[in-house]
C-alpha positions as CSV (number, residue, x, y, z in Angstrom):
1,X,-28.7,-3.1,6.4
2,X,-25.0,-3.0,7.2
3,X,-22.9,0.2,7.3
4,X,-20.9,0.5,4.2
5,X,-17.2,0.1,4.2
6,X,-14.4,2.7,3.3
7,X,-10.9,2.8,2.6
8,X,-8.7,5.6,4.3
9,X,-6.1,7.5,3.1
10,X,-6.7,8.9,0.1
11,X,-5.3,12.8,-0.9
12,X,-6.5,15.2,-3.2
13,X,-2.9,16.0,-5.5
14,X,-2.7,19.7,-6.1
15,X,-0.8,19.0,-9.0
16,X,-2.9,16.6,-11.2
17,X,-6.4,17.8,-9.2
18,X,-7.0,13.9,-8.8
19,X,-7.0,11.6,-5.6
20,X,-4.7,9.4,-4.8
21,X,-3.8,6.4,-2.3
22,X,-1.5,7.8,0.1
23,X,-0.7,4.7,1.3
24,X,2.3,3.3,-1.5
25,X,5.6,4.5,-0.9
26,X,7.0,7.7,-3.1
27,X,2.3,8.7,-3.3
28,X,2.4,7.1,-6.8
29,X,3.2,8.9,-10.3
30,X,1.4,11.8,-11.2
31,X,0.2,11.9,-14.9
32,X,1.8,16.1,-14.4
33,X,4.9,14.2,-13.7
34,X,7.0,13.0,-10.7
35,X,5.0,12.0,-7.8
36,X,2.0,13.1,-6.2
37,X,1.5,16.2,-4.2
38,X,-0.7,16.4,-1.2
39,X,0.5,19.8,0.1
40,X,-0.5,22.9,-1.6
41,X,3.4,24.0,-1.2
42,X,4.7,21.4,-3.6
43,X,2.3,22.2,-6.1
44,X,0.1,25.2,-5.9
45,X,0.3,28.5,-3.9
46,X,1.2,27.4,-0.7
47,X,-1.3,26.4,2.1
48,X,-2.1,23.1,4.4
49,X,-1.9,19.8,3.2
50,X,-4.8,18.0,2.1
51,X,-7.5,16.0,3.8
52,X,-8.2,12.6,4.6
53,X,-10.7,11.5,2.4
54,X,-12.4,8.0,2.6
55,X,-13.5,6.4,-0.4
56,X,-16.8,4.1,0.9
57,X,-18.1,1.3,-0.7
58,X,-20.2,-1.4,-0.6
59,X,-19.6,-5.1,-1.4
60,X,-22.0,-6.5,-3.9
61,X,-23.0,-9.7,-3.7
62,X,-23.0,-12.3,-7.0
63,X,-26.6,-13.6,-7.7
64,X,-24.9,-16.7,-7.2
65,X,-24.3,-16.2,-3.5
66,X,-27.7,-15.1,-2.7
């Protein structure tokens, strides 16, 4: 069995509570409004930034290929 494969750079947005790819320019629109916040300090209470999280998956092959 092969390891599964992830994508990097995703952010939790303290403004919407959602993730988000932190790889666009401007972190995308935020459905709160303006653009996506990965540091507490933009949107909530203050504190560090937010981690790295990686979203893993695993290709599924069609019947066809098999």
């Amino acid at each position: 069995m092969a390891a599964p494969t992830g994508q990097r750079n995703w952010r939790f947005c303290t403004k919407c509570f959602g993730l988000f790819f932190n790889g666009f320019p401007g972190n995308g629109v935020c459905p709160v409004g303006g653009q996506h916040a990965a540091v507490a300090g933009q949107g909530g209470g203050g504190g560090t930034a937010s981690w790295d999280y990686i979203l893993i998956a695993e290709p599924v092959p069609y019947p066809e290929a098999e």
